[in-house]
C-alpha positions, -999 to 999 in steps of 0.1 A, spaced: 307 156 -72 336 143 -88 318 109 -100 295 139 -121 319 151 -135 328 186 -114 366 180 -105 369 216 -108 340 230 -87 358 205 -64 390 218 -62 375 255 -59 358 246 -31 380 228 -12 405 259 -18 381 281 -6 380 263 25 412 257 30 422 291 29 389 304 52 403 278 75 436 290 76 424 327 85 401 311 113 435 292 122 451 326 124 422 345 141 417 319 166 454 319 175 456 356 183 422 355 200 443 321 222 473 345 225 449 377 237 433 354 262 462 334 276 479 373 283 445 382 300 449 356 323 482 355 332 473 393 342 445 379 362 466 356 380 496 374 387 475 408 398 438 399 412 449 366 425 477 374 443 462 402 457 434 381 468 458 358 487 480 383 496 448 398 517 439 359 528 475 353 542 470 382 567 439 356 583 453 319 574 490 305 575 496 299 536 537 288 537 535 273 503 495 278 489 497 306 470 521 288 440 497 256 442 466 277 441 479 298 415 488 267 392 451 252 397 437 284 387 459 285 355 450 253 348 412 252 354 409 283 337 429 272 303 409 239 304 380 261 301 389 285 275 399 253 252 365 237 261 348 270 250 373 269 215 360 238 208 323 244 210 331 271 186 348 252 166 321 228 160 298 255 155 314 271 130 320 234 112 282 227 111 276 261 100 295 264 70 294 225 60 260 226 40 280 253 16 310 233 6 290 194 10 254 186 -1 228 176 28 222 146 9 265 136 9 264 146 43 234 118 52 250 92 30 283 99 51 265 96 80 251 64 70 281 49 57 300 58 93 269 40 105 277 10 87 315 11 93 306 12 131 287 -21 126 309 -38 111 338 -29 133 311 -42 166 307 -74 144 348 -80 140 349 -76 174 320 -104 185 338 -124 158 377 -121 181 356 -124 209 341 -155 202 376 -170 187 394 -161 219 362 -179 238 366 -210 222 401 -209 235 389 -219 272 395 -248 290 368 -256 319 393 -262 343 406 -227 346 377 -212 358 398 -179 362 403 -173 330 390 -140 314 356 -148 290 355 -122 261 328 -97 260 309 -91 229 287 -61 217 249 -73 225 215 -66 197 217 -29 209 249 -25 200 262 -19 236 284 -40 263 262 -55 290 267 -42 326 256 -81 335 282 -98 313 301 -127 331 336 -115 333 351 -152 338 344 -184 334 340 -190 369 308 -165 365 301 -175 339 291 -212 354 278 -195 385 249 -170 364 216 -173 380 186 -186 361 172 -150 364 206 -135 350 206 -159 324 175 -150 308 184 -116 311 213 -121 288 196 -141 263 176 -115 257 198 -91 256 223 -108 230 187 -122 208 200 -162 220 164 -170 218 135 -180 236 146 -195 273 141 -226 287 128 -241 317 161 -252 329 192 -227 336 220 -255 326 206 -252 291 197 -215 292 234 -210 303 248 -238 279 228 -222 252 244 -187 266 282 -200 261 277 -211 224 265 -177 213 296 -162 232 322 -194 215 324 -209 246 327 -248 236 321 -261 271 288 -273 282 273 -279 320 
């Protein structure tokens, strides 16, 4: 908006929000503030009650603190869960008035492509730290790297020592996985082939 020329619209609109999200900030704190009172009166009256009526049954020298604690904590976990949903609720609701669908994609798309980039850095240490490793210290830690999907493989040797000792089977499974190519009939190449895609300069 501000590349066409509407600096002002702009700043309208981000006062606007600024100032509807102050209120919310000041609504939702009472509402925290109403809620947290509620339960502390829950706690302090039904609870103890309830254990109050328990302890005449069951030997309870130092429960009723602990239990009461857990409660309070369990239950505040939950009421900040709930504030968050609403939170993002009220974010996607309002979002299409103050930013364009369209901006909104083109963020989207550009977080996308900052994500991919960060995965590809990380292949790139990965590899650097790889071709680091000697063959003869087969405890040494082999860097993982982000496979065609974007994920981290489950089945990714985790040293070198594995890394020697992958099955033929698991070997193909990774090369297909990370796009090494097409295997071969042999698993000392499929591995070998395995290691230079991860920067691992020693060869069986």
């Amino acid at each position: 908006m501000v590349q066409d020329g509407s600096e002002n619209q702009v700043d309208k609109n981000i006062g606007m929000l600024r100032r509807h999200m102050e209120a919310q900030d000041r609504k939702q704190d009472g509402q925290i503030l109403e809620i947290r009172a509620l339960m502390q009166e829950v706690l302090e009256k039904d609870v103890v009650e309830h254990l109050t009526s328990l302890s005449q049954y069951q030997s309870l020298p130092y429960s009723c603190s602990l239990v009461m604690l857990i409660s309070s904590v369990s239950v505040e976990d939950g009421v900040l869960q709930d504030i968050d949903a609403l939170v993002d609720q009220e974010v996607a609701h309002l979002l299409p008035a103050y930013i364009p669908q369209h901006l909104q994609d083109e963020l989207r798309k550009h977080q996308h492509q900052l994500e991919e980039v960060q995965k590809a850095l990380y292949n790139s240490e990965s590899r650097r730290a790889n071709s680091t490793l000697r063959s003869h210290r087969l405890h040494e830690t082999v860097h993982d790297l982000y496979n065609i999907n974007g994920a981290k493989s489950e089945h990714f040797p985790r040293t070198l020592g594995e890394m020697f000792a992958v099955s033929d089977e698991r070997a193909i499974s990774l090369m297909k996985e990370y796009g090494v190519g097409d295997p071969s009939p042999t698993r000392e190449r499929n591995i070998n082939r395995l290691m230079q895609s991860f920067g691992i300069q020693y060869q069986l």
